[in-house]
N, C-alpha and C positions, 0 to 999 in steps of 0.2 A: 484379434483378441486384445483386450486392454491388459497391460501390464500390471499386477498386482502393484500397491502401494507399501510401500518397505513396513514388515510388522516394527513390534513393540523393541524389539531386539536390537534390530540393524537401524532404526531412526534412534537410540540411545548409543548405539556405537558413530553415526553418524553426527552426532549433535556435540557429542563430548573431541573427535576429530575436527569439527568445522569450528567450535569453538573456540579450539587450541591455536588455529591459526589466524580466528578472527581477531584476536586480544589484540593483535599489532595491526591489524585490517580494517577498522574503524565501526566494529561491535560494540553496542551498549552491554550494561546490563540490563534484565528485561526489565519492563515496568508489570505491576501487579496489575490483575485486572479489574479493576473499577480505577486505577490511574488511567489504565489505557483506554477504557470506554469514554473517560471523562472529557483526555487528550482526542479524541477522536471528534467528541462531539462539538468540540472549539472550532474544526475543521468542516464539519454538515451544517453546523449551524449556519454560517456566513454563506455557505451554497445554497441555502435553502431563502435566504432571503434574498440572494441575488436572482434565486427563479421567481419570488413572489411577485418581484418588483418588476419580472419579465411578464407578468402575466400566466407563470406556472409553464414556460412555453419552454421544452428544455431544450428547443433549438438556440435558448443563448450562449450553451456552453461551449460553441461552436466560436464562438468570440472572445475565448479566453486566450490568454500568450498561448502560442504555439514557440516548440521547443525543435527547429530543425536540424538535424544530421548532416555534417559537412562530406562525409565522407561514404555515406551509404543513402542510394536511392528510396526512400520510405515516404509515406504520408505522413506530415503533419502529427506532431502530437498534443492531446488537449489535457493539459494541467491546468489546475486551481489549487489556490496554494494561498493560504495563510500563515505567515510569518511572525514569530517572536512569540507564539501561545504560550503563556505562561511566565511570559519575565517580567523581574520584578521594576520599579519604576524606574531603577533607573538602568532599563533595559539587562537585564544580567541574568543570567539563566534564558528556562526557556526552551521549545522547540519550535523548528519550523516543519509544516507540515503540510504535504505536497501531494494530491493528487490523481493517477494517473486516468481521464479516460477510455475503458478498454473497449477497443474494435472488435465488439461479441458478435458471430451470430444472432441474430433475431429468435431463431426458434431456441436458440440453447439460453436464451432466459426470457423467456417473452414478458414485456409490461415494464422491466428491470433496465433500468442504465447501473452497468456494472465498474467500480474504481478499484485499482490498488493504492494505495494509501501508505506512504511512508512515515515515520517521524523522526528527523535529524536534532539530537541535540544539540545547544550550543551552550559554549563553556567559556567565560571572557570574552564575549561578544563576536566567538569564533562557531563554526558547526565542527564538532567533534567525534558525535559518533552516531552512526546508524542505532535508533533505540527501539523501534519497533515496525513492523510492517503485517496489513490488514488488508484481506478484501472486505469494500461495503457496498452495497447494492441500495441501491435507490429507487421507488415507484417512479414510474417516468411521469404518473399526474396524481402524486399527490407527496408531501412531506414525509412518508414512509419507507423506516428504514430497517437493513439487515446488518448484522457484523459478525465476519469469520472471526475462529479462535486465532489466537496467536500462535506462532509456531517457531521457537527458539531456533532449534537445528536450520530452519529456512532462514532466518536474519544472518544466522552464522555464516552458511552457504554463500549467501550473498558477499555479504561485507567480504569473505575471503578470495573470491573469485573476480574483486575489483582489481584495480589500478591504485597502489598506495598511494601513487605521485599525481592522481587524476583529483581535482576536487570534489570533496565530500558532499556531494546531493541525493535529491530523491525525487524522480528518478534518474539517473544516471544516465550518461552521451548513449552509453553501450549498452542499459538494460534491454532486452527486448520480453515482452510479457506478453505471454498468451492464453486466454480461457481455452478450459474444454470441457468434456462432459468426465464426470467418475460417480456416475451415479452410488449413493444418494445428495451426494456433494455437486457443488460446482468447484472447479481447479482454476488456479490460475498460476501456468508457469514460469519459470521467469528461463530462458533458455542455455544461455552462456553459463551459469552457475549450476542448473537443474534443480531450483529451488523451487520451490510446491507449498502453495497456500490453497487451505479452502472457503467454500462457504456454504450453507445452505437455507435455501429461499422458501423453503416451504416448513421453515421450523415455525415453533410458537413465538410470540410477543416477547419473551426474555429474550429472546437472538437479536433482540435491537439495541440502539446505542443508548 
């Protein structure tokens, strides 16, 4: 039996606890949502024309940096990652915005290459703070896209459940992310935090970026 998702209650008790110890844990504040759709699309955009230029073949992303683990046995991880969105010319402000490809099941989104998607501020040409995190799903043959809501308590989670002294990225040496089903959503968890983002792939045309 699937475990109920925390109500309205215990995710307000939760968000207002992870927040409190995000503040020194490297939490933004959240960005509104038409910054974040905006911030998001700086990030598909560039993916979308490095597939066109592949021939729409989304076996190119299979050639992106890989990000390997020194210390635990795992495959390969595929990020794409655009750097500096948003700063001004003479590089200042800004996020950098990272990626992840998730190793889904085939039947638990079929047609969909599914991302978690981070965005790191940076503040004096430094990354400063975890500012927002998205799953976005992708048609696997065509430029069509989905995007989860955003979810405050889970960036909190996060950022709290890091390493203060480890550098500030997205994703992380030690995130580990994992989709799964909760119907009518798709989840994607992130384990060591027990941070929970969703999405869903069969909403209308607004749910895109």
């Amino acid at each position: 039996m699937r475990r109920a998702e925390p109500g309205a209650a215990s995710r307000r008790w939760l968000l207002l606890t992870a927040c409190a110890v995000a503040l020194s844990a490297g939490a933004a504040e959240p960005l509104m949502e038409a910054a974040a759709r905006d911030l998001f699309a700086r990030w598909s955009g560039p993916l979308d024309a490095q597939l066109a230029a592949a021939g729409g073949d989304p076996v190119v992303l299979v050639r992106q940096p890989l990000l390997r683990s020194p210390q635990q046995l795992r495959p390969a991880r595929i990020v794409f990652g655009v750097l500096d969105a948003g700063a001004d010319a003479a590089g200042r402000g800004g996020w950098d915005l990272n990626g992840l490809l998730l190793d889904a099941p085939r039947a638990l989104a079929p047609g969909w290459l599914l991302f978690i998607v981070g965005a790191v501020e940076r503040r004096d040409g430094r990354p400063a703070a975890l500012a927002e995190v998205r799953v976005l799903a992708r048609r696997d043959d065509a430029p069509v896209w989905r995007i989860g809501p955003g979810d405050e308590a889970a960036v909190a989670m996060l950022a709290a459940a890091r390493d203060p002294s480890a550098a500030l990225r997205f994703p992380a040496e030690r995130d580990r992310f994992r989709a799964e089903a909760c119907a009518p959503w798709l989840c994607v968890r992130e384990l060591g935090s027990g941070a929970v983002w969703h999405i869903r792939l069969d909403g209308p045309a607004a749910a895109e970026p």
